[in-house]
N, C-alpha and C positions, 0 to 999 in steps of 0.2 A: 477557403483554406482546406488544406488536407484532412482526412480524417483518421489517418493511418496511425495515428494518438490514440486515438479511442479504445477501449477495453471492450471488446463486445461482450464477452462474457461477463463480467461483470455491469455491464450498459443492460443485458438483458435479464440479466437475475435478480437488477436493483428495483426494478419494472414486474416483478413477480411472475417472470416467464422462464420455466425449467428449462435446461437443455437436456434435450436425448441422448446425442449422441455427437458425434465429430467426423465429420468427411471431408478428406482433404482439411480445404482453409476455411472450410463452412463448418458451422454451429446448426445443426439442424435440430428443431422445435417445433411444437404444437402450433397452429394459427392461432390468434387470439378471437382471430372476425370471423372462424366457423366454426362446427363442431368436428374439431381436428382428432382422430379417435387412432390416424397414423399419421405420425408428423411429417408436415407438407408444406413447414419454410425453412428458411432457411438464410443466415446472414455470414458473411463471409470476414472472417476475424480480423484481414488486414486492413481491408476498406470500407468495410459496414455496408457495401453493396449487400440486400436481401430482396428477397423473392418469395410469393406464396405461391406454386405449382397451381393450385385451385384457382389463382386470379384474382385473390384479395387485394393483392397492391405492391409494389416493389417499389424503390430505391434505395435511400441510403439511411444511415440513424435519426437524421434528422427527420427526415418524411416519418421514419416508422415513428418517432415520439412523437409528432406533428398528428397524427392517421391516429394512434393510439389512446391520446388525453388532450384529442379535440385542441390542439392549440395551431396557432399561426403557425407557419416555416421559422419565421422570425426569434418567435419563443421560443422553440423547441431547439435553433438552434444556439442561442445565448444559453439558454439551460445546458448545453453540449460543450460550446467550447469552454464555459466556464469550469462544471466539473472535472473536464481532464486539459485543465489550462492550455487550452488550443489559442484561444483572444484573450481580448483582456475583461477584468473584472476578477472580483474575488472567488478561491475556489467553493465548489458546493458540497458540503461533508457530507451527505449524503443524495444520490439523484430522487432514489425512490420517494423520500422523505420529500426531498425540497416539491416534489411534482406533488406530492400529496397537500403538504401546504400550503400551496398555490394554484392549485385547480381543484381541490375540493373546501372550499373554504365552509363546508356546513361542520369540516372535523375540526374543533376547537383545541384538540388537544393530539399529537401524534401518540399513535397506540403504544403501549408503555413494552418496552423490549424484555425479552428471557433473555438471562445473564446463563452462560454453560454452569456449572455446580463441579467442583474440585474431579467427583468422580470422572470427569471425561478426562484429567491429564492421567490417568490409569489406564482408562479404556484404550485410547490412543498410543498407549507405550511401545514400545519394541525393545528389540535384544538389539542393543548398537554395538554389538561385538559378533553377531552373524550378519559374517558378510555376503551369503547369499541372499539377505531381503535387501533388495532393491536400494530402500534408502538407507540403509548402510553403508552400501558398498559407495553408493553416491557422496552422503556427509564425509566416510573417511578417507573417498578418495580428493577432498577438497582439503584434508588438513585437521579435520577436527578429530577429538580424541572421544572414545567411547563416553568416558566419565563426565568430559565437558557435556555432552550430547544427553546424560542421566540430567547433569545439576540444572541445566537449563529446561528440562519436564519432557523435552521435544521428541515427539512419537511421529504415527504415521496414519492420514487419513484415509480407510481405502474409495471411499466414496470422490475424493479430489485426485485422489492418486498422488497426493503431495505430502513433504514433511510437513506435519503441525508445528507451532510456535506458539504456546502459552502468551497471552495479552494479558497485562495487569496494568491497575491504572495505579495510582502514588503510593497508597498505602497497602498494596500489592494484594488485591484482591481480584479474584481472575474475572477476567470481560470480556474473553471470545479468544478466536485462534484464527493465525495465517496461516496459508498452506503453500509452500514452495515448491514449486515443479521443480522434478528431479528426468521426468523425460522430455530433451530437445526439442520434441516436435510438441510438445506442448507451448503452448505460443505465448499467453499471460504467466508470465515466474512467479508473479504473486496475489493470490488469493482472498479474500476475506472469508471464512469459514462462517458456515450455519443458514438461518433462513429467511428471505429478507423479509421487513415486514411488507404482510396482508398475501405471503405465499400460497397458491393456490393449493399445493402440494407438501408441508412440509416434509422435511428431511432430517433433520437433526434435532432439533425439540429447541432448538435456541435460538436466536435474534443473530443478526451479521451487528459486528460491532461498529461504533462508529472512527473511523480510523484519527478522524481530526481532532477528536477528545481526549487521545492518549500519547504518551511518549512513552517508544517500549526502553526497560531499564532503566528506567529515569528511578523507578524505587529501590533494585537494586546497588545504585551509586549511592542513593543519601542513606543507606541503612549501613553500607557501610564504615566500621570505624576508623578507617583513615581515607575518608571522603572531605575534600578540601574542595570542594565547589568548583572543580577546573574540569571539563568534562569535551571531547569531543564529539560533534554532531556529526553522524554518519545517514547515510541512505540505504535502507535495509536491517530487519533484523540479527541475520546472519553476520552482517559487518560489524551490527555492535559488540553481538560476541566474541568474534575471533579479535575487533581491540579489546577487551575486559580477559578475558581469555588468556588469549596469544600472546598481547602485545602489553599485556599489564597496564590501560589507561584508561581512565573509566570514559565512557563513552554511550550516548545515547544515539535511535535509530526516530526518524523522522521522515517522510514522504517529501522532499525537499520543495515539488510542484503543487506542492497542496500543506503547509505549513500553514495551519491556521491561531488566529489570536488566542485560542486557548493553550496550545502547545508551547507559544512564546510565554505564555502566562505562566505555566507550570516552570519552566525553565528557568525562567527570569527569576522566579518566585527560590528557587531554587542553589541558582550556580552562580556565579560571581563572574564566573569566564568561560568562554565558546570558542571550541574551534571549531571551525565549520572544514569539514571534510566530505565533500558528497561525491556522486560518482562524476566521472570524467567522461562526462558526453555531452548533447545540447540541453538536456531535460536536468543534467545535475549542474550544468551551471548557471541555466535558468533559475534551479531553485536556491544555488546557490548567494544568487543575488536575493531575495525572497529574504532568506532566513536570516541573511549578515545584516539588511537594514531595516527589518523584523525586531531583529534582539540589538540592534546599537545602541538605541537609547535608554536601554535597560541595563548593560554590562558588558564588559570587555569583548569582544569580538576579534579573533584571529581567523584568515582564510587561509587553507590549504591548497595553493597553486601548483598547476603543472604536476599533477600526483601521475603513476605510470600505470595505475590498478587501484582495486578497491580493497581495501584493509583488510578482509578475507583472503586475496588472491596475493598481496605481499609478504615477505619476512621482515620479524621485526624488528633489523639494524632500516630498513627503507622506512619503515611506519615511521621510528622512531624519529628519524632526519625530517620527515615531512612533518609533523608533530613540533620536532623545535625551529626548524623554517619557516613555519607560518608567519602570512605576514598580516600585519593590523589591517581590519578592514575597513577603518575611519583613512586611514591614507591611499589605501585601494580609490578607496570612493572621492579622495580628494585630485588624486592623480588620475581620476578615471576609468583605472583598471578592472576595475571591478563591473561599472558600465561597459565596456569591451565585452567584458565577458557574455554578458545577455547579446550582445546584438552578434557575435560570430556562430 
């Protein structure tokens, strides 16, 4: 199978390997197999083809995790296509982690993570009314209004070169930060901020979070006082906001390819009814199906079919139509439709 799914950067930084720099489609890094003192491999962001110039070893993600923590081809790539749902099997909330406890089995316990401390949504602030930084001009030329951009904490990181996005888990206490590419030729849109564990280098003084343990906005829905358990499931944290925002309905943001049982659990635990709205490509309706028979057995399920954009990039007479159009995803699933959906 392809590997052109794969996050390299994120594949290499879960493995506690820094990137230097960016050339062209390559990620260029330290070797790990010598004493690399100027970086001299190098893996290529679209197809994980990599190379070490020295002659350490080349192919592709799976060889370099295979070459790395001594595992089969085999393993290394079940560990691969799982975490970025390439095959089948369950997703892996973390690679670094899951590789740690299962080829070091002498760590009884995974190393206990740094949580960021309030002062980083200050540190990370900006003026979202000068629209000469960068992400300014970016968030407001996509729609969003300064003040939205204040109450939601969302700064700038320059170390990613991306918008930050404050992470809080239910009872809204912060747990790390996304970082959304705002230039083009940045290849990954979305980031996990901080340092993964056992980093040889830290960077930021805090742990990357784990993405499958939280649903962003899930606290801000139930703290609100006219919060009635009916909630939209969106793809992105940016789309949660512009529907809470924009389109007045409260809505949560979910990884749709990687929805794991605790996310359903918080949900479930939570809202009475779901609309599933993800994006409108193969990865959002793959997860699409994921999350609709994920949460059926727990509460209402509506899907959001044939959308024309994602909830950020519409006005909200369309949101609002696609919102009340939704159709039940127990008759999808009994008419098949919703299976359709995974296999096209």
């Amino acid at each position: 199978m392809s590997l052109d799914r794969v996050d390299a950067r994120d594949f290499l930084e879960a493995l506690g390997i820094e990137i230097d720099s960016v050339s062209g489609d390559n990620l260029i890094f330290s070797c790990p197999w010598h004493h690399d003192t100027h970086p001299s491999a190098r893996m290529n962001f679209k197809t994980t083809a990599w190379l070490c110039s020295a002659g350490c070893g080349k192919g592709n993600a799976i060889h370099f995790l295979a070459m790395l923590r001594q595992m089969t081809f085999d393993e290394a790539r079940d560990h691969i296509y799982a975490r970025y749902g390439i095959g089948p099997g369950a997703p892996i909330d973390n690679l670094e982690a899951e590789v740690r406890r299962n080829l070091d089995p002498h760590l009884e316990q995974e190393q206990e993570r740094v949580l960021p401390d309030e002062s980083w949504v200050e540190y990370l602030s900006i003026d979202w009314e000068d629209r000469e930084h960068p992400a300014a001009a970016y968030m407001l030329g996509r729609g969003f209004l300064p003040e939205t951009l204040q109450r939601w904490q969302l700064g700038y990181d320059e170390l990613s070169r991306r918008v930050s996005i404050p992470v809080r888990d239910v009872n809204g206490k912060l747990v790390g930060f996304k970082g959304r590419a705002i230039d083009p030729e940045q290849h990954q849109r979305y980031l996990i901020l901080g340092d993964p564990l056992g980093a040889p280098r830290p960077r930021y003084g805090f742990h990357t979070h784990r993405k499958s343990e939280y649903v962003f906005a899930l606290d801000r829905c139930i703290r609100s006082s006219s919060w009635t358990g009916v909630c939209a499931v969106v793809e992105g944290e940016l789309n949660a906001i512009a529907m809470i925002e924009r389109h007045r309905c409260f809505a949560v943001a979910v990884a749709g390819s990687e929805f794991s049982d605790r996310q359903r659990e918080l949900i479930a635990s939570h809202c009475r009814r779901a609309i599933v709205y993800l994006d409108d490509d193969l990865a959002g309706s793959r997860g699409t199906v994921k999350v609709a028979q994920a949460l059926l057995p727990f509460l209402d399920v509506d899907v959001v079919v044939e959308a024309p954009g994602d909830a950020a990039e519409l006005d909200s007479p369309t949101v609002a139509s696609l919102i009340k159009n939704a159709q039940p995803a127990m008759e999808l699933c009994v008419t098949g439709d919703l299976s359709l959906e995974l296999a096209t």
